[in-house]
C-alpha positions, 0 to 999 in steps of 0.5 A, a space after each residue: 561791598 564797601 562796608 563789608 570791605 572796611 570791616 562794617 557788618 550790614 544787615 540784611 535787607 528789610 521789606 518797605 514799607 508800604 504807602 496807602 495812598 499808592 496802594 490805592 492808585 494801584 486798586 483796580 477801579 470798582 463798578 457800581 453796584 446796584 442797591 437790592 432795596 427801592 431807590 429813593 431816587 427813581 422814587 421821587 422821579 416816579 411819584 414827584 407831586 402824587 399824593 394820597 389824600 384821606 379824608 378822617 376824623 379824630 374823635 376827643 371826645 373822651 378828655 374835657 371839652 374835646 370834639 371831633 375833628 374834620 382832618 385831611 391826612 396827606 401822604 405823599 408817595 414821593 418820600 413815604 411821608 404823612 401830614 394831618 391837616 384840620 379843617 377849620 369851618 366858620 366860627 368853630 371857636 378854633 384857632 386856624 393852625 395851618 398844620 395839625 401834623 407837619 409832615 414826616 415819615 411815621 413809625 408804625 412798629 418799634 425795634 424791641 429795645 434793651 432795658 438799658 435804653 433810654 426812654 425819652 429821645 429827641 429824634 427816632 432813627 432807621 435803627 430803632 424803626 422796625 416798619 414805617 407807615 405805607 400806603 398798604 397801612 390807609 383803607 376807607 374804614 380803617 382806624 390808625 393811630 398817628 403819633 399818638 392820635 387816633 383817626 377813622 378814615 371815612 372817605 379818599 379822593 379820585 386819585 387814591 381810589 385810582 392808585 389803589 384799584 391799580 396798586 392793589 386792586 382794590 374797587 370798594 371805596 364806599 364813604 362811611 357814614 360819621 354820625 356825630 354824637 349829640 351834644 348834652 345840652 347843660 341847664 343852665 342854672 341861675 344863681 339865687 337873687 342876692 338882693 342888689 339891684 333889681 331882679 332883671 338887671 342882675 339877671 342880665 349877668 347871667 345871660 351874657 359876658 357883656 349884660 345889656 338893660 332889660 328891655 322896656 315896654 315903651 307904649 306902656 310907658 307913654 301911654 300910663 305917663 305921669 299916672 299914679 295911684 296913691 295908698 295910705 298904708 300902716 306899718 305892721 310891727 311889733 315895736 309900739 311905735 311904729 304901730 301909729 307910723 302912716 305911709 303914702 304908697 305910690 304906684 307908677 303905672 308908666 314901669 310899674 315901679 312903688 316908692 313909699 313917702 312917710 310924712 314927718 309928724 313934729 315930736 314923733 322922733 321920727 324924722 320922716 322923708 323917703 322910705 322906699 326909692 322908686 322900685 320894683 317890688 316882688 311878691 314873697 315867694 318869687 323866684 329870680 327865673 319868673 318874678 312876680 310883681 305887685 299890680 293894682 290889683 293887689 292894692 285892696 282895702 285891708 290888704 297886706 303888702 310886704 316890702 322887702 321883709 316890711 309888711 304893710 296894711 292898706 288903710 286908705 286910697 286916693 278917689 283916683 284910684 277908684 276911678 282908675 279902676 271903673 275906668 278899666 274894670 275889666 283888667 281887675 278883679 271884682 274884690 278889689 274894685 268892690 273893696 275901693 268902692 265899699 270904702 268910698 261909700 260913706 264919702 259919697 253918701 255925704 258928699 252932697 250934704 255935710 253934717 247935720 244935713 246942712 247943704 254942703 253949698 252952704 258949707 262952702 259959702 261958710 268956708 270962702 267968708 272965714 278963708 276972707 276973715 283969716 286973710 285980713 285979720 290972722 295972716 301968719 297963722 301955721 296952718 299946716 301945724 294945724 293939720 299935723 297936729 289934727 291928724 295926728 291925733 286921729 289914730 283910727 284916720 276916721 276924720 272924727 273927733 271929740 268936741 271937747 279934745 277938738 277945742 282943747 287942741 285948738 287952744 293950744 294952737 291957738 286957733 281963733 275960735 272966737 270970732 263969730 264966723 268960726 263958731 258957725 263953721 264948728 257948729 256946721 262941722 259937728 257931728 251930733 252933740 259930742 264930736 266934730 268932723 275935723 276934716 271939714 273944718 281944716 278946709 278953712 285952714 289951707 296948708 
């Protein structure tokens, strides 16, 4: 009315304008409303420290090196969650991981999604889950797929039978029988021998990670100990040289093991010394899985022997060889002891008397007084260039040569053949007119 009376036009009045949070002081206090779905609370009041407890087995034995796995599913009634347990057992060559499947609420089915939606997310919500896995879901019998894997449900403990015959009245809770698959037995399959080392020692790296010594026959090795068979053998070969090449052949019975020696010989150009190392030698023909080795009975007169692609034919043998083998006649065969003793024959027959049925006695009284001379008169005799150059002349090994090489041979080495007690050795060791036993007459040269 003041403004009105000093000329000034007022407006009309305007509603005030309003205040929330008086508004809401001045809202009537709500009751709580009951929710319609399950109340997780009561829930977990309920079923606080209850689980259901399958028993199942995951089959991988589809994908490379897969097995079938023992599993333990879990679900616990307090938060409709799951979790898969593996169950380990001793030396299974698994890493113990206490957990396969760690415990969380599964998706059973999806909500239909747009074409727009993404397809790999980080977590799954309420929103895109149209059902989750419930205890009506696990039965004894029933397959069910768990994030990916699939378990058949084979057997469940008293307290889930219990919770089933009551929640769903169920009474058949007969375990099913797991039939494990046999498992394919791969052959195992032995590389060739590439040719390093012995055959039982490279085979020992096939057998295991870590390869242990091949195992050795001890009582043999004691009982055979410092026992050897000596051979005299020929190199078979094309090339004209090595056609008059002899070789000593040794056989240790101890570990069956050959080494083979070749005598050096003066201007041959060949120097001679060790051929083989002591070493197994297998046949031709063996195969790594089940080697064949030479034995003494293959050790014939005659007979070939390759070694290592060399091939050698047995012209000689130590007499203790052929007694080794009477001795044990039982353990070889008839043609190889026949072969040694045809071989020795002629030996023994003029063991006791020596040429021109001179008594062999007398032979060796013979050999003592020119042995006394040479020592007394002729000290530095080589005698052992005597024998190397005699035997090698010899190219059949038969101990026989022709007088008239003999004495040109022993004029070159200057053998004193002059001296009446050598005249009488050489007369004793001819053999007939025309030829000498050489080998007789050596005796009185000892190398």
């Amino acid at each position: 009315m003041f403004l009105e009376s000093e000329g000034i036009v007022v407006n009309p009045p305007e509603e005030m304008i309003s205040d929330p949070y008086t508004e809401l002081r001045q809202m009537p206090v709500q009751k709580p409303v009951v929710p319609s779905g399950p109340d997780p609370l009561r829930q977990f009041l309920t079923y606080d420290t209850k689980v259901l407890r399958f028993y199942a087995i995951w089959d991988d034995t589809n994908h490379p090196f897969g097995d079938q796995h023992s599993c333990i599913i879990h679900y616990f009634l307090a938060d409709d969650t799951v979790e898969v347990r593996e169950v380990y057992r001793r030396n299974d060559g698994r890493d113990p991981f206490p957990v396969l499947m760690k415990r969380q609420r599964l998706p059973k089915t999806f909500v239909d999604k747009k074409m727009s939606f993404p397809s790999c997310v980080l977590e799954i919500s309420n929103e895109e889950v149209l059902e989750w896995y419930s205890p009506k879901d696990f039965a004894i019998g029933k397959t069910i797929t768990l994030l990916g894997r699939t378990f058949l449900i084979y057997d469940c403990d008293k307290f889930t039978q219990n919770y089933y015959r009551e929640k769903f009245g169920i009474t058949d809770f007969q375990p099913v029988e797991i039939n494990k698959k046999p498992l394919e037995k791969v052959p195992k399959v032995i590389p060739p021998y590439n040719g390093f080392g012995v055959i039982e020692d490279s085979l020992q790296n096939c057998l295991s990670l870590f390869p242990k010594p091949p195992r050795k026959d001890i009582i043999k090795m004691l009982e055979n100990n410092l026992k050897v068979l000596r051979y005299q053998v020929a190199l078979e070969s094309s090339v004209p040289e090595d056609r008059n090449r002899r070789f000593i052949l040794s056989y240790f019975l101890s570990d069956d093991t050959i080494s083979i020696y070749e005598p050096p010989v003066r201007n041959s150009g060949i120097p001679g010394g060790k051929y083989l190392k002591k070493t197994r030698v297998a046949k031709p023909g063996s195969t790594p899985d089940n080697p064949t080795y030479y034995e003494p009975s293959d050790f014939a007169i005659g007979s070939t022997i390759e070694v290592f692609g060399h091939r050698f034919v047995i012209t000689d043998a130590d007499e203790y060889v052929l007694n080794y083998l009477e001795r044990n006649a039982e353990s070889f065969p008839a043609e190889t002891l026949q072969s040694l003793r045809d071989h020795f024959l002629p030996r023994h027959a003029v063991k006791e008397t020596v040429n021109n049925d001179i008594p062999k006695r007398d032979l060796d009284m013979l050999i003592e007084e020119v042995q006394k001379e040479l020592k007394l008169r002729h000290k530095y005799l080589n005698t052992r260039k005597f024998h190397e150059a005699f035997h090698h002349i010899d190219k059949d090994g038969s101990g026989i040569l022709d007088k008239g090489k003999f004495l040109d041979l022993c004029e070159k080495l200057d053998v004193p053949t002059s001296t009446i007690l050598l005249k009488k050795l050489i007369d004793y060791c001819s053999s007939g007119e025309d030829d000498i036993n050489y080998r007789d007459f050596l005796r009185a040269f000892p190398s």
